[in-house]
C-alpha positions in Angstrom: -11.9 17.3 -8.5 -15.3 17.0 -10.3 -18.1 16.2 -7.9 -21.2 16.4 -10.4 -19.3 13.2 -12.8 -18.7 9.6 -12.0 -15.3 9.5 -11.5 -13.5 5.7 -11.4 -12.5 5.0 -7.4 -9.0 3.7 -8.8 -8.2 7.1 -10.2 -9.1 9.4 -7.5 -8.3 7.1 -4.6 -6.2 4.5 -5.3 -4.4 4.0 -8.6 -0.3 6.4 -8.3 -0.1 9.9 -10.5 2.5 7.9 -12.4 0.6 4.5 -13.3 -2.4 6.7 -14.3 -0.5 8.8 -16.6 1.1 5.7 -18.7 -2.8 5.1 -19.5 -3.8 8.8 -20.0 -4.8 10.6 -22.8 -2.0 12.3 -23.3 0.3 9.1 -23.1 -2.3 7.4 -25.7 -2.1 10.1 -28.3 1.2 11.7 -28.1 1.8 7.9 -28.4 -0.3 7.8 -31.2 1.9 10.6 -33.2 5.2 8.8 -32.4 4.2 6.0 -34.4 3.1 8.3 -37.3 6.6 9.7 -37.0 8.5 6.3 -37.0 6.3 5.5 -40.2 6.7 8.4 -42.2 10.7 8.3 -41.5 10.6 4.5 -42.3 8.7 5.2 -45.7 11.0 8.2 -46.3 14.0 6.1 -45.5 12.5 3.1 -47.8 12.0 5.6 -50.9 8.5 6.6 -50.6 7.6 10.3 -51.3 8.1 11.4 -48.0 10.6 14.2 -46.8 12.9 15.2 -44.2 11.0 18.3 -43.9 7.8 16.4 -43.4 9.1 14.2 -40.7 10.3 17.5 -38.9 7.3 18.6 -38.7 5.6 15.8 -37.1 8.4 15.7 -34.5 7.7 19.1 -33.2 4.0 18.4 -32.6 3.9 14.7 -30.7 2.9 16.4 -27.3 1.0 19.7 -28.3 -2.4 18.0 -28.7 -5.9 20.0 -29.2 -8.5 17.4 -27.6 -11.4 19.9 -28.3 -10.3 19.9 -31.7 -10.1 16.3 -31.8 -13.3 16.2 -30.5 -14.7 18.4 -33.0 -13.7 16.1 -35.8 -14.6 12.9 -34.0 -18.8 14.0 -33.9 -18.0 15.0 -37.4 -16.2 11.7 -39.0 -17.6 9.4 -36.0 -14.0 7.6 -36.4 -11.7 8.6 -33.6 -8.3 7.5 -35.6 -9.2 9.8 -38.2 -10.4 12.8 -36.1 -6.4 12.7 -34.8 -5.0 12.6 -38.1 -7.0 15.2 -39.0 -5.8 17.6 -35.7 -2.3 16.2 -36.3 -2.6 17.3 -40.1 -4.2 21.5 -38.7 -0.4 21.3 -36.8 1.6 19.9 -39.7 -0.2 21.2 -43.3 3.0 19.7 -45.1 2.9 16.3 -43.6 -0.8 16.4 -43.4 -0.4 14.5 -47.1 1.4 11.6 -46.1 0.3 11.1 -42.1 -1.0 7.7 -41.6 0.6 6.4 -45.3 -0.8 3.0 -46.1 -1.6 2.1 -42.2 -4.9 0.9 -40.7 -6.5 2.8 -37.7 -5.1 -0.7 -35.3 -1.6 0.6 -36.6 -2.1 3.2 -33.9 -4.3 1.7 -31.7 -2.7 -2.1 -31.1 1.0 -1.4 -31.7 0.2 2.3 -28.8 -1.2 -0.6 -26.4 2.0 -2.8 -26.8 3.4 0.1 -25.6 1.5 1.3 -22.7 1.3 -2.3 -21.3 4.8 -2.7 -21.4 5.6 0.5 -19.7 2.6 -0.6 -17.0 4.2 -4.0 -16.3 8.0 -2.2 -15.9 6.2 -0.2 -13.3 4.8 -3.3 -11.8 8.1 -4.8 -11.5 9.8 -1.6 -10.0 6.9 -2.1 -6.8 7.0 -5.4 -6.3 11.0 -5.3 -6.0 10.1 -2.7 -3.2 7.9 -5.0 -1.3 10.4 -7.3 -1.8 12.6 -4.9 0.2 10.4 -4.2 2.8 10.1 -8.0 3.5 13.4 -9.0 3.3 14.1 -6.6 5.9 11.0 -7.5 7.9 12.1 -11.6 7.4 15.7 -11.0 8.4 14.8 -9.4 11.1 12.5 -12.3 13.0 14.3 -15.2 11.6 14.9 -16.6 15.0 12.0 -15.5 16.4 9.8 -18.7 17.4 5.6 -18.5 16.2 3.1 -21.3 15.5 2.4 -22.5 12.2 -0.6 -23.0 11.2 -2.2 -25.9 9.2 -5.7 -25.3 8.7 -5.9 -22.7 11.0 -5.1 -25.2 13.3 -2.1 -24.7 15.5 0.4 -27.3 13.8 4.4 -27.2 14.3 6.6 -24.2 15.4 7.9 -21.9 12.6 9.7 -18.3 12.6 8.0 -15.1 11.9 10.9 -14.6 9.5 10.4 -17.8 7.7 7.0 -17.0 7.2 7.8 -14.1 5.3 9.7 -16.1 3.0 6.5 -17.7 1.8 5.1 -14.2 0.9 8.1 -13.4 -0.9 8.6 -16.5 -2.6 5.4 -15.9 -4.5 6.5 -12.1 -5.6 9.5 -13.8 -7.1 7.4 -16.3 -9.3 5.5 -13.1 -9.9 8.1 -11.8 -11.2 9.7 -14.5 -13.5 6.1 -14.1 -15.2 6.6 -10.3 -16.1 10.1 -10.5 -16.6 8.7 -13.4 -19.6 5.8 -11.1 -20.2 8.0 -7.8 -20.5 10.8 -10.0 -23.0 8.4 -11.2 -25.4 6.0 -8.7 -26.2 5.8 -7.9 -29.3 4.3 -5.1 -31.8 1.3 -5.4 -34.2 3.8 -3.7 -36.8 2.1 -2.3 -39.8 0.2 -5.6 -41.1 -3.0 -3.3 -43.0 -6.4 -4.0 -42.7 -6.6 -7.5 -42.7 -3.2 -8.7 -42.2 -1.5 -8.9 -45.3 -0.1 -5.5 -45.6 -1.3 -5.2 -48.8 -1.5 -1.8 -48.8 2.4 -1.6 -47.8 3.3 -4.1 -50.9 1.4 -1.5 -53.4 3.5 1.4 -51.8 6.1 -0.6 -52.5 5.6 -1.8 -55.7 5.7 -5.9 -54.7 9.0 -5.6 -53.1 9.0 -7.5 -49.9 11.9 -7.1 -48.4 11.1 -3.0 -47.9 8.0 -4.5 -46.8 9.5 -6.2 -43.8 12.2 -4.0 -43.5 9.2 -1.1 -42.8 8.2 -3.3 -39.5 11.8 -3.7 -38.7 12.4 0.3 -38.4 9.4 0.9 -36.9 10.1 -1.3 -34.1 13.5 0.1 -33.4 12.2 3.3 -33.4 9.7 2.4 -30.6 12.5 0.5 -28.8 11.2 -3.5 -29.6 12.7 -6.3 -30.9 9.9 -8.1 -32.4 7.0 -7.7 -34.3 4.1 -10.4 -34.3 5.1 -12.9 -36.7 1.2 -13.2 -38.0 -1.8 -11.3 -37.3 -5.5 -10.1 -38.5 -6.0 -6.4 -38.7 -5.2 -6.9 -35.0 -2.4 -8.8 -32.7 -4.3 -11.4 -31.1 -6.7 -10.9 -28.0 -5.1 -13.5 -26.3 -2.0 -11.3 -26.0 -4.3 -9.1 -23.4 -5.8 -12.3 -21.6 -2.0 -12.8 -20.7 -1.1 -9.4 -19.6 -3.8 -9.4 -17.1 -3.2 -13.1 -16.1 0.3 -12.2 -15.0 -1.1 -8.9 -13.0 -3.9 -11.4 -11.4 -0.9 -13.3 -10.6 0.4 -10.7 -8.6 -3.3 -9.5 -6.9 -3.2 -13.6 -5.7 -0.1 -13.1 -4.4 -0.9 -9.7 -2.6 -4.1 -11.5 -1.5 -2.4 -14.0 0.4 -0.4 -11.7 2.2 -2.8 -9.4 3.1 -5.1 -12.1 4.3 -2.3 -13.4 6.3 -1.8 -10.6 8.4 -5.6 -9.7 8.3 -5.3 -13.3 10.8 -2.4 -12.3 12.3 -4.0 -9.1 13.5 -7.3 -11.1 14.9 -4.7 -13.1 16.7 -2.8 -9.6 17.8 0.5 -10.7 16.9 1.4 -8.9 13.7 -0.7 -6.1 13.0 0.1 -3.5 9.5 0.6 0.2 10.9 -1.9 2.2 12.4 -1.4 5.6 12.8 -1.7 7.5 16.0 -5.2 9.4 14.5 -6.1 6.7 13.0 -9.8 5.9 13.4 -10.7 2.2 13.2 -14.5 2.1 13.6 -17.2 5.4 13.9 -19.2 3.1 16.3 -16.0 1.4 17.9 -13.1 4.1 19.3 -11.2 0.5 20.4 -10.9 -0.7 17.3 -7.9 -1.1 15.1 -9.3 -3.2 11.7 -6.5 -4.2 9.1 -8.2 -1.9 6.8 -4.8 -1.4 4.3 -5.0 -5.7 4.4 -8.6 -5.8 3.4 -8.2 -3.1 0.7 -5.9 -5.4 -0.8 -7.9 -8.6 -0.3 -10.8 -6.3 -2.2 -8.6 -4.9 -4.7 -7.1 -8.2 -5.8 -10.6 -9.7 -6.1 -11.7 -7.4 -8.4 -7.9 -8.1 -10.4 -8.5 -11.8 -10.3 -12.1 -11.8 -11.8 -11.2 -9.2 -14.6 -9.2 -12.1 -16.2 -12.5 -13.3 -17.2 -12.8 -10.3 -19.9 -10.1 -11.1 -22.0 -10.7 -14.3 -22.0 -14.1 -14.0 -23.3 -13.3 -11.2 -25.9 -10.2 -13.5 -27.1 -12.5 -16.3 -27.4 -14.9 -14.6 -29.4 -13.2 -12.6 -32.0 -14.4 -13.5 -35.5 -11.6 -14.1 -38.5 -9.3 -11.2 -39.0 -10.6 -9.0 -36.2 -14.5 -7.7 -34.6 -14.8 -4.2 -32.8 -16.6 -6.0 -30.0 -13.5 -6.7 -28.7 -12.8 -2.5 -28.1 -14.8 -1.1 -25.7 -14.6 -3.9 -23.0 -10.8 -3.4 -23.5 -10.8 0.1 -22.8 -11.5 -1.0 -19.4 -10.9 -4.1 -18.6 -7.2 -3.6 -19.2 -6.1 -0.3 -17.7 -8.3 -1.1 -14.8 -6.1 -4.1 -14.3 -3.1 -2.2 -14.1 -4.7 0.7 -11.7 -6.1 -2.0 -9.4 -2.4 -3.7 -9.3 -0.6 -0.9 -8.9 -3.0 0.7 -6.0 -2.2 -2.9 -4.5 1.4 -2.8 -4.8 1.2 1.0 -2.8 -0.8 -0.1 0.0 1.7 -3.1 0.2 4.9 -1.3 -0.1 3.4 0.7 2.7 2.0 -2.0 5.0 5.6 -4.3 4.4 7.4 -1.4 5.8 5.6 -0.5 8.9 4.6 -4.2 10.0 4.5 -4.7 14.0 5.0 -7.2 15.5 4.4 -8.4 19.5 6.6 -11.0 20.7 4.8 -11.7 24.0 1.9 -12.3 22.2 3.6 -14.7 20.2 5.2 -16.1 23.0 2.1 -16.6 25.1 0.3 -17.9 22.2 3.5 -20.5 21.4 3.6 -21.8 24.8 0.2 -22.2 25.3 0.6 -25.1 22.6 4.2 -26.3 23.3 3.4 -28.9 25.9 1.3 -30.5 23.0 4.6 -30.2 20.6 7.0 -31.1 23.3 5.3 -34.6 24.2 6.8 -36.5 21.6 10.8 -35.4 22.8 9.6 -36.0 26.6 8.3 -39.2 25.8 11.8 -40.0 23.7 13.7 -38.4 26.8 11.7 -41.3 29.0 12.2 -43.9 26.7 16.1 -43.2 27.1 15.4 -43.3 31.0 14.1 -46.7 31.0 10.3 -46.4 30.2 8.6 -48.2 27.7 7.7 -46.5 24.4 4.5 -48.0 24.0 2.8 -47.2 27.5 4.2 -43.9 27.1 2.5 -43.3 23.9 -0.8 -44.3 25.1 -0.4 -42.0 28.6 0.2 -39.3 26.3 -2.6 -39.4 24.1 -4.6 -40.2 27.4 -3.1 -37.1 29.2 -3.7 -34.6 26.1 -7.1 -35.4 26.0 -7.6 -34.6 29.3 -5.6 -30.9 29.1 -7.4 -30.2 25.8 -10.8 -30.9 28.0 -8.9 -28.6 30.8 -8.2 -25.8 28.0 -11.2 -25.8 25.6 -13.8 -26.9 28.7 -12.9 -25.1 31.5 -10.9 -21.8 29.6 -7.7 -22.4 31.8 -3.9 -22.6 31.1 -2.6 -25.9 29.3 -1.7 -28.2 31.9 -0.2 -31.2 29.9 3.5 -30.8 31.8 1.9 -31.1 35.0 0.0 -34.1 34.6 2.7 -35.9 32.8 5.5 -35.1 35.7 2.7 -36.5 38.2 2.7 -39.7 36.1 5.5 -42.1 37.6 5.4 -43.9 34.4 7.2 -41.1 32.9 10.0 -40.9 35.7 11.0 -37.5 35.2 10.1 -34.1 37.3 8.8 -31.2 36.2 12.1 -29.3 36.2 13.6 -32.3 33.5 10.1 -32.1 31.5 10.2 -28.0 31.0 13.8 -28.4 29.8 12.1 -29.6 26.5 9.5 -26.3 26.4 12.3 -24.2 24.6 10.6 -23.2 21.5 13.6 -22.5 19.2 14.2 -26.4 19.7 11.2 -26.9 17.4 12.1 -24.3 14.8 14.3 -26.6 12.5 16.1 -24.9 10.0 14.0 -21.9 9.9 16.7 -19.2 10.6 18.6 -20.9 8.1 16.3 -21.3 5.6 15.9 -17.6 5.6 19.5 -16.7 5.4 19.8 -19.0 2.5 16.7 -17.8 1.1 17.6 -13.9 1.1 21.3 -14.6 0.3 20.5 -17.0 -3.3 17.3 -15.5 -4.5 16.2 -12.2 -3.0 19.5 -10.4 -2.8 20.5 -11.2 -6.3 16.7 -9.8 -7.4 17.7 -6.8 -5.3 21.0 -5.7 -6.1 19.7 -6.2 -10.0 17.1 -3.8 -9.6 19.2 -1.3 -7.1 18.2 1.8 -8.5 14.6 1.2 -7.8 14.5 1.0 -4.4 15.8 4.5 -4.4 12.9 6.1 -6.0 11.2 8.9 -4.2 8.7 9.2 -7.2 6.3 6.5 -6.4 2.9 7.9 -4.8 2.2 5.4 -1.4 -0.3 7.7 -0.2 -2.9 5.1 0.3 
């Protein structure tokens, strides 16, 4: 590693060998040559002066790539396009003639970026159905398992630690719906020319059209799309980037959430992400065990979630058939997204799969507030014994004031039961009174919502995308 160069943090920290190499130079260029190839084959196959021997040629230097050369030509020409078709061309003298044949330098560049996004967001996908896995495991697991719910941080009615979970997981799914929509409908620039109207294609052709089209057609089979954009300036629209990045901003608010989930959970000591036994969690504070995976994903998915505002702006502002204002800004702005997403997706796939979780803690926490929850089925319980639903109303509200003062006030244990079972109006001891403090009569359907929720749409995402979650390849050393 260089120590005397800036070097981006989501590279050497965060960002897996494989993400970084779909957006490497050597993914870029040898992408760049693949295209030449499909071209000069479609243009031999269409009748142009192209030959077999010349397409050979090209195949057997896609990968063997001379970037001083390139360089060398690039302070020479100041056009980076060109300085490549000019090292391609050193490698292949016989199809140096026809390299590049009637295309525009965004021929490379747009349709190479199609590419590379597509391949980012199928990577995407693959992680997010491991989290998946991790918490479907995690929510199956404490289905049953009683916690407070929280609405507005504020404890409200009892849920399941496994229910929970379903929240968290329901959100990936949306997630990805999106890049499944994202993934199905890109579509390549094509060869459209300089501004568009693939003029330069319809003199190669001598005004036929249909080779024309039927150029874009072989290209994209070549390259493995379906679709080419239907319209376009010398470049596919900006917008098609503001998208891309959308849907992986969609995913850092999703991660987010999570994260800042457990970040609470672990102030409250009852679910805590996995600290190892070295871990150090403060140099001033031995005792300390901070959620520090949590808030790196809380800080990477702020970073995600404000980058949509670059191609936004550059899609807003492009002028007529195309501006290079648009280049350099996307040079980062989009990559970055994808190495910010998937350093995310590794610190989650590693934090879903070690969660821990303390029950007593739960369990103190849950009975602390279950007298509170409980009132309303004691007071039904009394009404059934006689008592009159009205004055017990009241004596509750009277009674919870008074063990709110004895909690918040005075720091001691919730009292509620007892003052109710010393209240004749209620008619019932204590005994009768704690028979209603079982917490997994609160839960509702929460163990069945979670069955029904892994079983009808988790599983079926799961078992689709099997051979995923046995990959060994994907770096999680965050």
């Amino acid at each position: 590693m260089s120590t005397d160069r800036y070097e981006s943090p989501l590279s050497s920290r965060y960002a897996s060998d494989e993400m970084q190499y779909i957006f490497s130079q050597d993914k870029k260029f040898s992408t760049w040559r693949r295209l030449w190839v499909a071209l000069a084959r479609a243009e031999m196959e269409l009748g142009l002066p192209v030959t077999q021997e010349q397409v050979d040629e090209l195949e057997a230097h896609i990968t063997d790539i001379d970037y001083e050369r390139a360089a060398q030509w690039e302070r020479k020409l100041r056009h980076d396009v060109m300085a490549h078709v000019h090292t391609y061309g050193e490698l292949c003298p016989k199809a140096m003639p026809i390299i590049h044949l009637g295309a525009t330098s965004c021929y490379v560049g747009d349709n190479t970026d199609v590419i590379l996004m597509r391949e980012g967001l199928e990577l995407v996908r693959d992680k997010i159905v491991r989290v998946l896995a991790c918490l479907a495991e995690f929510s199956d697991k404490y289905k049953a398992l009683p916690t407070l719910g929280f609405t507005h941080f504020q404890a409200a009615q009892l849920v399941t630690v496994g229910k929970r979970a379903t929240l968290w997981m329901n959100e990936l799914l949306m997630d990805l719906e999106e890049i499944g929509h994202r993934i199905s409908t890109l579509a390549l620039l094509g060869s459209k020319g300089t501004t568009g109207t693939q003029a330069s294609f319809l003199e190669l052709f001598e005004g036929d059209h249909g080779k024309v089209k039927q150029l874009e057609e072989k290209i994209a089979k070549e390259i493995g799309f379906t679709a080419v954009v239907p319209v376009s300036g010398q470049t596919y629209s900006r917008k098609l980037d503001y998208n891309v990045v959308s849907t992986l901003a969609g995913v850092a608010q999703s991660a987010s959430k999570f994260a800042t989930d457990l970040r609470l959970l672990c102030h409250l000591k009852e679910v805590e992400e996995p600290f190892e036994k070295n871990q150090i969690g403060s140099s001033a504070m031995p005792y300390k065990r901070n959620p520090m995976r949590c808030e790196r994903i809380c800080s990477l998915a702020r970073y995600v979630i404000v980058d949509v505002g670059n191609p936004a702006v550059t899609t807003a502002t492009q002028w007529f058939e195309r501006t290079l204002d648009d280049s350099a800004n996307r040079r980062l702005s989009v990559p970055e997204a994808f190495l910010a997403v998937d350093a995310i997706l590794n610190i989650w796939i590693n934090v879903a799969s070690g969660l821990v979780v303390h029950p007593k803690v739960i369990e103190k926490h849950v009975l602390e507030e279950l007298p509170f929850m409980a009132s309303e089925n004691i007071m039904m319980d009394a009404v059934k014994r006689g008592g009159d639903r009205q004055k017990l109303h009241e004596r509750i509200r009277v009674l919870s004031q008074e063990a709110g003062y004895h909690v918040k006030e005075l720091g001691q244990s919730n009292n509620l039961i007892d003052l109710m079972a010393a209240d004749p109006v209620f008619g019932m001891s204590r005994e009768e009174m704690c028979a209603h403090l079982d917490p997994s009569a609160y839960i509702g359907r929460c163990p069945e919502q979670v069955e029904e929720f892994l079983r009808d749409w988790v599983k079926p995402v799961l078992r689709c995308r099997a051979g995923v979650l046995n990959r060994d390849d994907i770096d999680l050393n965050v």
